[in-house]
C-alpha positions in Angstrom: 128.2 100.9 102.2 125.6 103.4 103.8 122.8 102.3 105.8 120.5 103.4 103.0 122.5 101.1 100.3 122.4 98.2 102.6 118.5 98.6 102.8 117.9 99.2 99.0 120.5 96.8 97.7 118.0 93.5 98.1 115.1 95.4 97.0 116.8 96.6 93.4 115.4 94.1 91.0 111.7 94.5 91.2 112.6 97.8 91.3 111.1 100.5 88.4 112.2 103.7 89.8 112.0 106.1 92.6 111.0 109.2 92.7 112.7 111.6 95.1 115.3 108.6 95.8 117.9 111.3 97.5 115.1 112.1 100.2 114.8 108.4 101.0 118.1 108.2 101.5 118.8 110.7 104.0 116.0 109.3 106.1 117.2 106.1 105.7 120.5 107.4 106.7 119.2 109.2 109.6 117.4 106.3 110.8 114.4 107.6 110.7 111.4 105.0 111.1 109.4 105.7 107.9 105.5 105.4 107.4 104.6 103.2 104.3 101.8 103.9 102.3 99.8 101.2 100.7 96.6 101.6 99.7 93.4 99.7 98.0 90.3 100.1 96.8 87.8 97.4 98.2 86.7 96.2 94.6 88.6 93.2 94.0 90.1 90.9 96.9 92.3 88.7 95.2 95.7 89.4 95.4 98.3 87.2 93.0 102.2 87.2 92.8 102.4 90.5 91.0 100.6 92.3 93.7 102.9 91.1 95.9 106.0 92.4 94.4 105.0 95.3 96.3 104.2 93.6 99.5 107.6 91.8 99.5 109.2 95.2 99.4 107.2 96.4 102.5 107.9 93.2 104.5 111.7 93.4 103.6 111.2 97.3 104.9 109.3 96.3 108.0 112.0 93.8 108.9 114.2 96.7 109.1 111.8 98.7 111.6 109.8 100.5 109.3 105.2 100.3 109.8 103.5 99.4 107.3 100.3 101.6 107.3 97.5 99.2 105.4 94.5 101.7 104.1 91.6 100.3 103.1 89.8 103.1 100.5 86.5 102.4 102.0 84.9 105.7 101.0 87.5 105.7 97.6 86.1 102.5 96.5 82.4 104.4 96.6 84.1 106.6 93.7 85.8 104.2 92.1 89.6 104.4 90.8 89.5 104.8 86.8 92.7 103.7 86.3 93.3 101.4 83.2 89.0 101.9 83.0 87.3 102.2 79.8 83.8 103.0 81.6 82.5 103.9 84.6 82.7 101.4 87.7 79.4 100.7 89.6 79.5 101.6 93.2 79.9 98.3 95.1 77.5 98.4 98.0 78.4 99.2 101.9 78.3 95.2 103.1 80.9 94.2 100.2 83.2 96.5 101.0 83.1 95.4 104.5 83.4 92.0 103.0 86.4 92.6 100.6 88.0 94.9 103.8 88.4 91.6 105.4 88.9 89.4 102.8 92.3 92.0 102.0 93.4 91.9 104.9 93.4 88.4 105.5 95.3 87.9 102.3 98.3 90.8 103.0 98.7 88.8 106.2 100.4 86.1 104.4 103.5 88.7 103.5 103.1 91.7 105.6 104.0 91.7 109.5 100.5 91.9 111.1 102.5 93.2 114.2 101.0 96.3 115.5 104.6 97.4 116.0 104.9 97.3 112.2 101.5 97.6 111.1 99.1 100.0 111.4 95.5 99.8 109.7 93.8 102.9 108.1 90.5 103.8 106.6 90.0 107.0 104.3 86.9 107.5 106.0 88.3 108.8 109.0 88.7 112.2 107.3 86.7 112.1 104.2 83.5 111.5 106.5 83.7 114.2 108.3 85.4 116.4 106.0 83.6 119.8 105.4 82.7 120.3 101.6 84.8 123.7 102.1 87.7 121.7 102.7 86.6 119.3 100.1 86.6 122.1 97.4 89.5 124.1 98.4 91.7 120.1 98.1 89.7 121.1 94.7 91.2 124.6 93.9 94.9 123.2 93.9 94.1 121.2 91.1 93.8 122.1 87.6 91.7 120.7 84.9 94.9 120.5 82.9 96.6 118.1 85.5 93.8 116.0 85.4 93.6 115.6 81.3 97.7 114.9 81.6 96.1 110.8 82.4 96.0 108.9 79.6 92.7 106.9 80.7 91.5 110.1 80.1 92.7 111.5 77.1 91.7 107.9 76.0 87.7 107.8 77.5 87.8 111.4 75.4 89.3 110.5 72.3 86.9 107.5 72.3 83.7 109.4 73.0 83.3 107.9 75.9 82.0 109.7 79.1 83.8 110.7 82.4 81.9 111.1 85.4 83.0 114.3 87.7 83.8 111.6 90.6 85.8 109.9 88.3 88.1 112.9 88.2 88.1 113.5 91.8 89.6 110.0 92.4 92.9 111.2 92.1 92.3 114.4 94.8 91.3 111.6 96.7 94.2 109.5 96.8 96.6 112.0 96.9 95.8 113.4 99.9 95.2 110.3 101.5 98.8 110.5 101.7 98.6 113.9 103.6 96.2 112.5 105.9 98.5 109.3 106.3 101.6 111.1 107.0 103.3 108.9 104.1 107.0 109.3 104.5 107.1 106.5 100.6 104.8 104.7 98.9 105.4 101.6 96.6 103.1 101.3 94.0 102.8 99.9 90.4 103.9 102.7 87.5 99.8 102.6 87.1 99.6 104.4 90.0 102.2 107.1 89.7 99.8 109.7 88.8 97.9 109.6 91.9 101.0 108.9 94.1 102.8 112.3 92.2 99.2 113.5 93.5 100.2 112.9 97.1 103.2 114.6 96.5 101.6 117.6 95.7 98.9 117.9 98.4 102.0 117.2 101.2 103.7 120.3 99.7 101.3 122.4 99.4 100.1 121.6 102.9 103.6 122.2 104.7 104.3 118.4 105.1 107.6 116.5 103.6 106.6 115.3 99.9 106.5 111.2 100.1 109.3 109.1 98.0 107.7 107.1 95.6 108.9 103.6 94.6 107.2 102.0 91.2 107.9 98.6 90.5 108.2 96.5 87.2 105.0 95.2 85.9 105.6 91.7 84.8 103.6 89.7 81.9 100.5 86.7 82.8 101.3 83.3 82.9 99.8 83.7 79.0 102.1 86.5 77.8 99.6 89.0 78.6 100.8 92.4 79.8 100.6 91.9 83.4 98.5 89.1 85.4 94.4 90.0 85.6 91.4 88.0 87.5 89.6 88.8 84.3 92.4 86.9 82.1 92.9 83.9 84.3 96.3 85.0 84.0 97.8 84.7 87.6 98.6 82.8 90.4 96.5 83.8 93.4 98.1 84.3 96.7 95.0 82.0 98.1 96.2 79.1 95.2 97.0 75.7 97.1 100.4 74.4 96.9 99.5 72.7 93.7 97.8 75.5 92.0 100.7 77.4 92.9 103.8 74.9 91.5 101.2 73.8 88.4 100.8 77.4 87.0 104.0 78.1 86.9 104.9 74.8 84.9 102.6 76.3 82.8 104.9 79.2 82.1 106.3 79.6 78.4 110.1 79.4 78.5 110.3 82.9 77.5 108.9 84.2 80.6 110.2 81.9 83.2 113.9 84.4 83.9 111.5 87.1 84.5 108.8 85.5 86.9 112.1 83.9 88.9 113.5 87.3 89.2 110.0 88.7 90.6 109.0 86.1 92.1 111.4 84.5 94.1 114.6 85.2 96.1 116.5 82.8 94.5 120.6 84.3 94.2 122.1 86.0 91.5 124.2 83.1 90.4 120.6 80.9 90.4 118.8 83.5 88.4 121.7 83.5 85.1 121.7 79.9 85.4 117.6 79.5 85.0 117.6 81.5 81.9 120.4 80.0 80.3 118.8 76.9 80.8 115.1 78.1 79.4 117.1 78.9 76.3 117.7 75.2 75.8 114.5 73.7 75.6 113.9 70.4 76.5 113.9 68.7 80.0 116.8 71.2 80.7 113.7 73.9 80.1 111.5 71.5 82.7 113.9 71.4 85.4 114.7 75.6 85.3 110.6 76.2 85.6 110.4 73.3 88.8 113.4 75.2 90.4 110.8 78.5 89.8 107.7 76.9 90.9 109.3 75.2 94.0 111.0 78.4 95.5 107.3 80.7 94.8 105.7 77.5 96.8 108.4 77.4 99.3 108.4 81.3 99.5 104.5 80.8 100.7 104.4 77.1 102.0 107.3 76.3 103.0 109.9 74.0 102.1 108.4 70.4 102.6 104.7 71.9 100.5 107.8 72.4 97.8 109.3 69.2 97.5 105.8 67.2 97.9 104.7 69.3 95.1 107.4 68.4 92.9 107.8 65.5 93.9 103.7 64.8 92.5 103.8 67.0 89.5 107.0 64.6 88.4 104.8 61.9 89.4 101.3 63.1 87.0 103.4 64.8 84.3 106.6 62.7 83.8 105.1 59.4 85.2 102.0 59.9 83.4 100.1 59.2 86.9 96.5 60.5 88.0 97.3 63.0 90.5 96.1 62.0 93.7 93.9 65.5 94.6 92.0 65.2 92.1 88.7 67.2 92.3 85.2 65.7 92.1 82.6 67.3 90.2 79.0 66.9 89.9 77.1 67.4 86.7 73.5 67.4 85.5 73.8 66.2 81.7 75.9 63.0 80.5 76.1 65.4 76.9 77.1 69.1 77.0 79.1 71.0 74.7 83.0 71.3 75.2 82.7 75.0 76.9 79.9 73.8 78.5 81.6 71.0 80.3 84.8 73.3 80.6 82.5 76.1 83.1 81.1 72.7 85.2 85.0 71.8 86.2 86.4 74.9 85.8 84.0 78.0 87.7 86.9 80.0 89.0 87.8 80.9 84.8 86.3 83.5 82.7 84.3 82.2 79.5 87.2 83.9 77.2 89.7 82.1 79.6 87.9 78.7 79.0 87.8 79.4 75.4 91.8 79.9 75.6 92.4 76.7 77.2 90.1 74.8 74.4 92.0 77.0 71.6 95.5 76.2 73.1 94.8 72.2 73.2 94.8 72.4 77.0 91.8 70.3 77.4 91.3 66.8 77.7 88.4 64.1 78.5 89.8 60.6 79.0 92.5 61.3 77.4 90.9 62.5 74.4 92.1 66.2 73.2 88.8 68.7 73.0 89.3 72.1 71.1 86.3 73.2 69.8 84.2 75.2 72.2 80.6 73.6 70.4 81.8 69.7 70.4 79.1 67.7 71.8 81.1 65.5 74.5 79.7 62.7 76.4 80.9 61.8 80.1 79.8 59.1 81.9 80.6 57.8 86.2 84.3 58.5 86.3 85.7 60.4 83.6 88.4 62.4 84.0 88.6 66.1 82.6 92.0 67.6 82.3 92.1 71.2 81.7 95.7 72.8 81.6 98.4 71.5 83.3 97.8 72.0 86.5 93.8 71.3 86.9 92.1 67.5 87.1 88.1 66.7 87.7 86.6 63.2 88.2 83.4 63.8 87.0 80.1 62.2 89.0 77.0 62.3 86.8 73.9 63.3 88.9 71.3 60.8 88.6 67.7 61.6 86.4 69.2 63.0 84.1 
């Protein structure tokens, strides 16, 4: 086995593709130590499991020697990346995106080697902000109107009517030659992003630098089915989740999706992987037990093995033993009557309103012990009661007094 097959070999089943995989191979033959692209755009700081596919694939990479270089899009995120965008983005202002700088970083440390040896941090703003606009327009001329209309969030905005702002178009100049300016030797990237990664490609080329390999990884469905998981959906498990939030969300899985998140999401072997979905196809406790092996390796992955087995060991306790669970939260409330939604955004802030309305829709939601599914029921609460809303989430509810 080459030195390139023994460094790819782990990495194979969250992989998509790669583009340009011979090149990749002859540096990792060579032993060449190999700059890693990965980028973001400062708008959203909450990274969940399917973010780090990505970042598991750069840790495994950095273990071999390889740096990580982290860039932050400061002056990117001013523009605003359209992909997957029906409409324009507003510009988020200079103090957030200090903010969510930090607050990314912070969160990539949790995967990613912060080792300077191994990690190196960039901002596009280095070259951007002092970039000449002659410069600026000739990173212009190599790029035709033609490429640009070849994305399909653009076709799309177009066929709908909808406008697209001339920045908007420039956000994939931008990013591709962020890898120039990088020196990215490969990139791995969601197949969202191979557009503006084939981008980076192009500028290298034309600029008399080696073109960057580019892995994509597989896009794997929410905890709902959905097509991937989204902050907007309240579809994911967030890097940041406690322990509990963590192992509950995944008991939440449907059976049907439980092989897939265990081969993303975990490192269990080969031989564990065909056993979990064998057992998911029988239903039943057999069903139970695949999904607690799932959620206790993605909370020993991040916690460590005695946060796993205290974690199963309680959700056995709430959900099989029919138990309170002993974190509950407590949560303060103005009015004794509210409306089922109502009640649902006191206890449950960190959903969306269509996420709260899911949970009520799907049965999810309880008061006492009694089931709550339309979003206008008028529903009482006094000192004490207990609001259960999916599987994972429990309030003790405090009723603030003169009211």
């Amino acid at each position: 086995m080459s030195r390139a097959d023994e460094i790819l070999e782990p990495m194979w089943r969250t992989i998509d593709s790669i583009v340009d995989e011979e090149a990749l191979r002859r540096r990792l033959d060579a032993g060449e130590r190999l700059r890693i692209k990965y980028g973001v755009d400062l708008t959203a700081p909450d990274l969940h499991l399917g973010h780090a596919v990505n970042l598991w694939l750069m840790r495994h990479l950095q273990d071999q020697g390889h740096t990580v270089v982290f860039l932050l899009g400061d002056l990117t995120t001013q523009v605003g990346d359209p992909t997957g965008k029906n409409e324009t983005r507003p510009v988020l202002s200079p103090d957030a995106i200090e903010a969510n700088a930090q607050a990314f970083l912070d969160q990539v440390s949790i995967v990613l080697d912060t080792d300077p040896a191994v990690f190196e941090v960039r901002r596009n703003s280095e070259w951007f902000g002092r970039m000449p606009i002659s410069e600026l327009l000739g990173l212009f001329s190599m790029t035709t109107h033609a490429q640009l209309m070849a994305r399909d969030m653009f076709r799309e905005r177009i066929a709908a009517g909808r406008e697209i702002a001339l920045h908007e178009l420039a956000y994939p100049v931008l990013q591709g030659y962020d890898s120039f300016a990088m020196r990215s030797d490969v990139t791995i990237v969601g197949s969202d992003q191979l557009f503006n990664e084939m981008m980076g490609r192009q500028y290298q080329q034309r600029l008399g630098m080696r073109p960057q390999s580019i892995i994509t990884t597989v896009i794997t469905p929410g905890l709902d089915g959905g097509p991937k998981q989204s902050m907007s959906l309240g579809n994911y498990v967030a890097l940041t989740d406690t322990p509990a939030d963590k192992f509950g969300k995944i008991m939440s899985l449907s059976d049907d999706l439980a092989g897939v998140w265990a081969s993303a999401y975990t490192s269990l072997d080969d031989r564990e992987l065909a056993r979990i979905r064998e057992d998911v196809k029988a239903g039943g406790e057999v069903a139970r037990d695949a999904k607690l092996t799932i959620a206790g390796a993605v909370v020993e992955r991040y916690h460590g093995t005695a946060a796993a087995a205290r974690e199963r060991e309680a959700f056995l306790n709430v959900f099989s033993g029919r138990a309170d669970p002993k974190d509950i939260r407590d949560v303060t409330i103005s009015d004794r009557a509210l409306t089922a939604l109502d009640l649902l955004e006191a206890v449950r802030p960190d959903l969306s309103r269509s996420a709260r309305r899911r949970l009520l829709a799907q049965n999810a939601v309880r008061v006492d012990g009694r089931l709550l599914g339309d979003p206008n029921e008028q529903v009482t609460v006094t000192d004490g009661s207990i609001i259960r809303s999916g599987r994972r989430a429990w309030a003790r509810v405090t009723v603030r007094a003169g009211r």
